[in-house]
Kinemage of the C-alpha trace (Angstrom):
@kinemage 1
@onewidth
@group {chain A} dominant
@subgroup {mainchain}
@vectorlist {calphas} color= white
{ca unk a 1} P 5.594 19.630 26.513
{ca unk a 2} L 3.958 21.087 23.523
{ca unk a 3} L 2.167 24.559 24.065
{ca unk a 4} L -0.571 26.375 22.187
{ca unk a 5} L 0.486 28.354 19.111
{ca unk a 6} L -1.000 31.889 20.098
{ca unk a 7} L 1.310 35.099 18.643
{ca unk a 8} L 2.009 32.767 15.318
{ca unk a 9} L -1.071 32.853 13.797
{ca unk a 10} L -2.362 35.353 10.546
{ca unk a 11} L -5.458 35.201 9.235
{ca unk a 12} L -7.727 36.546 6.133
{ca unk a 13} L -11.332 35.353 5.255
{ca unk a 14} L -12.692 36.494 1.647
{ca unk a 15} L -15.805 37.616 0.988
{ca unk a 16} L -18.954 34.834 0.295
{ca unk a 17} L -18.916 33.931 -3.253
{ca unk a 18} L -21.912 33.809 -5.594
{ca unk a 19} L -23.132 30.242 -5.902
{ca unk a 20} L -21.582 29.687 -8.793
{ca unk a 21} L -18.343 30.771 -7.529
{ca unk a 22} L -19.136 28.541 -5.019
{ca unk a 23} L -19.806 25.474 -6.385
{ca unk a 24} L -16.572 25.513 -9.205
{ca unk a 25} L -13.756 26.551 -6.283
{ca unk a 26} L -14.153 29.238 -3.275
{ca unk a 27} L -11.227 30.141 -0.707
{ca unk a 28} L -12.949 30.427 2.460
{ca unk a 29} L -10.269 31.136 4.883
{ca unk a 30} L -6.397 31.813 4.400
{ca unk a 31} L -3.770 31.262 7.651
{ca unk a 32} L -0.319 31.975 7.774
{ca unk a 33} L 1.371 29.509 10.397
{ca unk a 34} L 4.828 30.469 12.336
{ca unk a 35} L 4.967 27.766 15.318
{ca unk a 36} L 7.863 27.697 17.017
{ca unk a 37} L 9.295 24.299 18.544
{ca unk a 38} L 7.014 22.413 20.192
{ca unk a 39} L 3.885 24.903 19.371
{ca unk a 40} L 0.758 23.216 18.477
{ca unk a 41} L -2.424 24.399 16.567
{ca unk a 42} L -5.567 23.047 16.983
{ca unk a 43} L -7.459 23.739 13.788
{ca unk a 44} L -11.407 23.358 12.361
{ca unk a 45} L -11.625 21.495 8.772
{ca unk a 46} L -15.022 21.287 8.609
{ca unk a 47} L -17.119 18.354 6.299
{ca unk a 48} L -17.467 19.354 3.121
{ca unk a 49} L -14.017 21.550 2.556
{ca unk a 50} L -10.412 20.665 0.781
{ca unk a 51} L -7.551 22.061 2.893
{ca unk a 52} L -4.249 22.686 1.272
{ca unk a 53} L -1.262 22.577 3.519
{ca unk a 54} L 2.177 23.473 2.862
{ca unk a 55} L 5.190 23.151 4.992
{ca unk a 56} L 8.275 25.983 3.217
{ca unk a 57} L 10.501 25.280 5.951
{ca unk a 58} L 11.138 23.242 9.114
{ca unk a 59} L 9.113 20.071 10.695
{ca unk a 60} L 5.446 20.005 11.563
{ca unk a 61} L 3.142 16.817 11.842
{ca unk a 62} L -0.485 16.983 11.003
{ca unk a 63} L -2.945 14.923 12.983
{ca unk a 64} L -6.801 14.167 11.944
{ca unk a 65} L -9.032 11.448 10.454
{ca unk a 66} L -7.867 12.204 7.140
{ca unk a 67} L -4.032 13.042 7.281
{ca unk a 68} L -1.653 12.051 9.877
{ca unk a 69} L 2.089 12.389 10.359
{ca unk a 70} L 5.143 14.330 9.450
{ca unk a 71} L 4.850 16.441 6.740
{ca unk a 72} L 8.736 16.730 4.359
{ca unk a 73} L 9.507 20.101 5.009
{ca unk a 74} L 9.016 21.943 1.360
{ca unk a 75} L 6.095 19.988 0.996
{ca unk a 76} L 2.299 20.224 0.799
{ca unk a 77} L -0.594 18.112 1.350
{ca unk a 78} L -4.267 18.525 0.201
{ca unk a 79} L -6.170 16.806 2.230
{ca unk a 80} L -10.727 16.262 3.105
{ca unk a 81} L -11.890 17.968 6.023
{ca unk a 82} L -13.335 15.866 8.603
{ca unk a 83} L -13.506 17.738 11.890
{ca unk a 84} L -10.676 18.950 13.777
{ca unk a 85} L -6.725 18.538 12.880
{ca unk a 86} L -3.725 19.280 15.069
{ca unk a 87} L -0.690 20.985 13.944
{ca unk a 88} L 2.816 20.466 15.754
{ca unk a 89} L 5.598 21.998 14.854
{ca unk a 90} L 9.090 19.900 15.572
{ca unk a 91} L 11.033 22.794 15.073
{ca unk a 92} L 10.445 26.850 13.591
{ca unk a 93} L 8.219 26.406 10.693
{ca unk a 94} L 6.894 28.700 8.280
{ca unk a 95} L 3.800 27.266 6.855
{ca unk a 96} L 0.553 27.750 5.284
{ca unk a 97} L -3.252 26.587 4.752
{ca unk a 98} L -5.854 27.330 2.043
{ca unk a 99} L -9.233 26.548 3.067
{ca unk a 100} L -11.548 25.325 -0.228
{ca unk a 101} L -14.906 24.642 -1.443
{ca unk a 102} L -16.131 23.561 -5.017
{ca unk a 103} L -15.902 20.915 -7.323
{ca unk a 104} L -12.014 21.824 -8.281
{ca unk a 105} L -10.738 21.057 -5.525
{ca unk a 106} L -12.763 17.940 -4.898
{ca unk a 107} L -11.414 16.805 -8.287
{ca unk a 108} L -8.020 17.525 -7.219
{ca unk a 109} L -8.120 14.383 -4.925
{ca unk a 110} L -9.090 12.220 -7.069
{ca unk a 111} L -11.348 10.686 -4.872
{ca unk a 112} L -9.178 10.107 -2.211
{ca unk a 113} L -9.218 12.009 1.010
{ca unk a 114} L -5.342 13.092 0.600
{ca unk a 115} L -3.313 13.860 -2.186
{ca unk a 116} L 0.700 15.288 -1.954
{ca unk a 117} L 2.440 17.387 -3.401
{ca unk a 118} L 6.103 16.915 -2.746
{ca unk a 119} L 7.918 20.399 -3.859
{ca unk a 120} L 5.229 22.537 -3.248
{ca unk a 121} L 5.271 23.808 0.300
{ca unk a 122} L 6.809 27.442 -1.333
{ca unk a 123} L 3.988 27.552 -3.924
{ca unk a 124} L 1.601 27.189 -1.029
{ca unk a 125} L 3.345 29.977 0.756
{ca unk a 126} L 3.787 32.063 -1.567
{ca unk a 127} L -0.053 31.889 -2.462
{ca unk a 128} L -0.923 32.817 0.769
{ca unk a 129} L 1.155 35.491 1.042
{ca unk a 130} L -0.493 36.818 -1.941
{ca unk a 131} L -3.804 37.121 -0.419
{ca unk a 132} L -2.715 38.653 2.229
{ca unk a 133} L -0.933 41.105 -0.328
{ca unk a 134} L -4.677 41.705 -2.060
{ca unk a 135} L -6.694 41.699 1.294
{ca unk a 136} L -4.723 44.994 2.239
{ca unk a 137} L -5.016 46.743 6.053
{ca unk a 138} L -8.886 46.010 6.181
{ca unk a 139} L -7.993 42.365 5.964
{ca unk a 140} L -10.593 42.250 3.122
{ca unk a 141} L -10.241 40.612 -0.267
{ca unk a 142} L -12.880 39.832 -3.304
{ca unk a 143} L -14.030 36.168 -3.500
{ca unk a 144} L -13.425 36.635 -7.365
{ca unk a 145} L -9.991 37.366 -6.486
{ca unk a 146} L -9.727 35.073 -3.603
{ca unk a 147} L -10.912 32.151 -5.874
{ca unk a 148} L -9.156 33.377 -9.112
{ca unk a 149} L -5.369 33.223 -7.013
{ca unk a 150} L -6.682 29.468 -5.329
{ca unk a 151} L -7.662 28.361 -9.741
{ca unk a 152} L -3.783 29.508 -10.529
{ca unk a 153} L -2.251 27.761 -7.620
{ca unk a 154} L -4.731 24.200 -8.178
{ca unk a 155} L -3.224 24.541 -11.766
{ca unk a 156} L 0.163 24.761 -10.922
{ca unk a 157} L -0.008 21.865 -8.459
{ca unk a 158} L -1.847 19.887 -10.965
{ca unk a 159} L 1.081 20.555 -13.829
{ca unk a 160} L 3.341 19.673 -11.256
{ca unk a 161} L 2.078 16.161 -11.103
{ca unk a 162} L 1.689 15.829 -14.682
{ca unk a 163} L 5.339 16.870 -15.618
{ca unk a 164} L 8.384 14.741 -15.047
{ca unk a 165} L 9.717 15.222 -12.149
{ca unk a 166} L 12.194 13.171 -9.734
{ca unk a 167} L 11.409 10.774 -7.415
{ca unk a 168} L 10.311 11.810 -4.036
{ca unk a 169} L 12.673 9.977 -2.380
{ca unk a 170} L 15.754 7.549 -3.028
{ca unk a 171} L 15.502 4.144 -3.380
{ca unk a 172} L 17.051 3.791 -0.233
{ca unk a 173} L 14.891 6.100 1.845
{ca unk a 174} L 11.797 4.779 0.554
{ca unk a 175} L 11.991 1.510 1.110
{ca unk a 176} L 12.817 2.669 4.535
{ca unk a 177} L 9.247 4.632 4.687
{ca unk a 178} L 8.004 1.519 3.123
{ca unk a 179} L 9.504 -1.113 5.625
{ca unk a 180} L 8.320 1.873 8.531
{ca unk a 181} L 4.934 1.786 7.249
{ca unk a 182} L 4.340 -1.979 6.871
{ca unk a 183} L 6.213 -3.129 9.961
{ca unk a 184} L 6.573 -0.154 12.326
{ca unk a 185} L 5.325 -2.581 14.960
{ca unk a 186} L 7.674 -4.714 14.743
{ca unk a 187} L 10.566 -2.587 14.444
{ca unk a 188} L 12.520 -2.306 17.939
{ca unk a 189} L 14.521 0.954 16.445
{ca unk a 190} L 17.047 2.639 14.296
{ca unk a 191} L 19.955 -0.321 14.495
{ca unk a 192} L 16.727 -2.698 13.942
{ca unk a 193} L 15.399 -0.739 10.937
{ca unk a 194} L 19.047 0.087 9.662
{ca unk a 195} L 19.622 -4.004 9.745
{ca unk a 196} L 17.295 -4.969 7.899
{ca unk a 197} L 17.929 -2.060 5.229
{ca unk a 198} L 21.593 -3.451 5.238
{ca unk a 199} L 23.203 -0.420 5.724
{ca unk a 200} L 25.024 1.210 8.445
{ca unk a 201} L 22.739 3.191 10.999
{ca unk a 202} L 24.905 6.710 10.224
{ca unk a 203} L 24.482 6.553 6.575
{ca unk a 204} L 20.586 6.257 6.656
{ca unk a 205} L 20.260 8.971 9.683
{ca unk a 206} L 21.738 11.006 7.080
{ca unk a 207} L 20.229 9.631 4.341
{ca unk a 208} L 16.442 9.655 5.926
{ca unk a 209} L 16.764 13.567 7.663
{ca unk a 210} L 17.893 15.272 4.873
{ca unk a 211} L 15.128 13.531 2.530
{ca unk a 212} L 12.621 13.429 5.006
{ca unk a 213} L 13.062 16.620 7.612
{ca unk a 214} L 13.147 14.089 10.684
{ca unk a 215} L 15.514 11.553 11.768
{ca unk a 216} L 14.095 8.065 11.080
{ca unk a 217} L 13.864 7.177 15.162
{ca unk a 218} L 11.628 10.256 15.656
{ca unk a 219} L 9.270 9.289 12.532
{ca unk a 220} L 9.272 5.534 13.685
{ca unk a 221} L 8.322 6.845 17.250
{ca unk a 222} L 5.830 8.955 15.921
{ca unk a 223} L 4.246 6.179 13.202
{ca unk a 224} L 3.999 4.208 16.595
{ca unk a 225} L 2.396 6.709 18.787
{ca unk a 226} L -0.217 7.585 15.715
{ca unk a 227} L -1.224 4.133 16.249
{ca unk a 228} L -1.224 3.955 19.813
{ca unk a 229} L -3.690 6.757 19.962
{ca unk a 230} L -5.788 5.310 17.347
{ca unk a 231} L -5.877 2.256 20.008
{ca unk a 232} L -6.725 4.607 23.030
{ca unk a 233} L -9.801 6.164 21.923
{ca unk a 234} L -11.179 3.389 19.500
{ca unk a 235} L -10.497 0.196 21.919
{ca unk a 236} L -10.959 0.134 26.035
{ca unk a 237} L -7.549 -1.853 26.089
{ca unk a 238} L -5.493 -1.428 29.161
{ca unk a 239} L -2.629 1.044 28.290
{ca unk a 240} L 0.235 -1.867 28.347
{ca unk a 241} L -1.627 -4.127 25.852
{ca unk a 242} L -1.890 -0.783 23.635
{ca unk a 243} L 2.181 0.090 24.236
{ca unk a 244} L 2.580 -3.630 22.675
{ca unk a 245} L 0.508 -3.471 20.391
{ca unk a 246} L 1.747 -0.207 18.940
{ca unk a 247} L 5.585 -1.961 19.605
{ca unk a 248} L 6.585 -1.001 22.125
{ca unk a 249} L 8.982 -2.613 24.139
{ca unk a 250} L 6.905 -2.601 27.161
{ca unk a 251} L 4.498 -0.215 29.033
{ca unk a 252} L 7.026 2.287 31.108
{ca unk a 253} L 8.680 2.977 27.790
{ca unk a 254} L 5.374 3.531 26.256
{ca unk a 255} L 4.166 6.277 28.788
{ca unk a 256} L 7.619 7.722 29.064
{ca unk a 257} L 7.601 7.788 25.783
{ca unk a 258} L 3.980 8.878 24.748
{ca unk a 259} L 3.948 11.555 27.766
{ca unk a 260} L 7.107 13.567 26.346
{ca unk a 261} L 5.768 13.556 22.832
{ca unk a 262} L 2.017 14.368 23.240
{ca unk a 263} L 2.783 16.013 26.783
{ca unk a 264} L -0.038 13.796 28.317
{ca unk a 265} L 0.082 10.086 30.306
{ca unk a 266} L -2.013 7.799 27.562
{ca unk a 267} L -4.557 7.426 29.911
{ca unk a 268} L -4.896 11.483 30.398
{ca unk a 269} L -4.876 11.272 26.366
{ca unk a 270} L -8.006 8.877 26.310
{ca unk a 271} L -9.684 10.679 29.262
{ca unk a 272} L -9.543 14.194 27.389
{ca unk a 273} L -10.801 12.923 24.023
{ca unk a 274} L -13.718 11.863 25.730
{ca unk a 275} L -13.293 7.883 25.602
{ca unk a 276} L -14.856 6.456 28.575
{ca unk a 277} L -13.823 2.423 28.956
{ca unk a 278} L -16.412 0.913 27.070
{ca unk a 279} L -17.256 -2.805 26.557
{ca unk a 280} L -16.066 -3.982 23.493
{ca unk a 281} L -15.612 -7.626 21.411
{ca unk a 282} L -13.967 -9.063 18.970
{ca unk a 283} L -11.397 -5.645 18.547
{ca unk a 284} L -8.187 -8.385 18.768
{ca unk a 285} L -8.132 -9.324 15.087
{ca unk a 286} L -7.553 -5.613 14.094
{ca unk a 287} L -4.577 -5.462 16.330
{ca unk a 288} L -1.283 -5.954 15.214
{ca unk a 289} L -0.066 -8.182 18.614
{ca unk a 290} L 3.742 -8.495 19.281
């Protein structure tokens, strides 16, 4: 069962900008993230800011309106904030998040609410490490400063994207991500998903954790469950027409399944995020149905 992240947690705020520090690109909070396995986060992106995460090492999943599932570890992912966003780490991570404000970083989306950056989980790292470096003992750093280091690393991410670089993945990995994507309902599991990739199950276990950070089971499970809680707290579906429609292969798998990974029965999951059953019509032609 995952457990609150309590003694892994750093933190520096920079002083208020000026306005019109604040309205090109502020840093209003910095967090350095060590979860251990299992550890979760529960975090505040509030309306209105640009969070930049990045993942140096190990396997963490985001959860929000905006960004949800595994993050590659070495990654990072700038994403809107809507409200709150869980962390969970699948193993030791080292990780970091950059809170902004201002038209850069609004521009840096492109007007979508998440943009990634494979690659750049270090960068991210390393930037917050560097305010730390500035903000000293008194935890205290200059929003010039603050606002100058988040301009430098913006502008590296941004070259990054620009230059050449390799593909994210290989051809055969993502077409896998593809085929989990589009079909994750209908995929029964790895031997189903290997199958239809026409290649043996070992060589894309391989293939798919050392691109990806996760074994392709776990990341089908988890596209799945995303799904499944989606289900829970927007529909008042019974919890074995939301197993099946997720893909499960029927509704004790489902809970089993759901309780280990979110530590919760799905019915405790819709209770606590405040879903009373509700009347509802018409909800059937959004649901992919097994």
């Amino acid at each position: 069962m995952a457990k609150q992240c309590v003694n892994c947690i750093r933190r520096v705020t920079p002083k208020a900008p000026d306005e019109f520090i604040s309205g090109l690109l502020a840093l209003d909070g910095v967090w350095e993230l060590t979860p251990g396995p299992l550890e979760r986060w529960p975090m505040e992106c509030p309306e209105g800011t640009v969070n930049l995460f990045g993942l140096r090492q190990g396997t963490a999943e985001l959860r929000s309106g905006t960004v949800s599932g595994p993050v590659p570890s070495g990654d990072g992912v700038l994403f809107q904030g809507r409200g709150p966003v869980l962390l969970t780490a699948g193993s030791r991570a080292e990780c970091g998040l950059l809170r902004l404000r201002g038209e850069a970083a609004e521009q840096m989306l492109g007007g979508g609410p998440v943009c990634r950056f494979p690659g750049s989980g270090q960068a991210v790292w390393e930037a917050v490490q560097r305010v730390f470096a500035l903000a000293g003992e008194d935890r205290a750093v200059s929003a010039g400063a603050a606002s100058a280091l988040a301009y430098r690393l913006l502008m590296d991410l941004h070259e990054r994207e620009a230059a050449p670089a390799r593909a994210e993945h290989s051809p055969l990995v993502g077409a896998a991500l593809d085929l989990i994507e589009n079909e994750f309902v209908f995929l029964t599991g790895i031997e189903d998903l290997a199958g239809r990739m026409e290649v043996s199950k070992e060589h894309l276990v391989r293939a798919f954790h050392r691109e990806v950070g996760l074994p392709p089971g776990k990341y089908l499970n988890s596209r799945k469950l995303e799904y499944a809680k989606q289900l829970l707290v927007e529909t008042d579906q019974n919890v074995a027409f939301v197993g099946e429609a997720a893909g499960f292969v029927n509704a004790n798998y489902f809970i089993r399944t759901f309780r280990k990974a979110v530590g919760v029965t799905p019915r405790a999951f819709r209770k606590q995020n405040g879903m009373a059953r509700k009347e509802t019509s018409g909800v059937l032609d959004e649901f992919y149905v097994l």
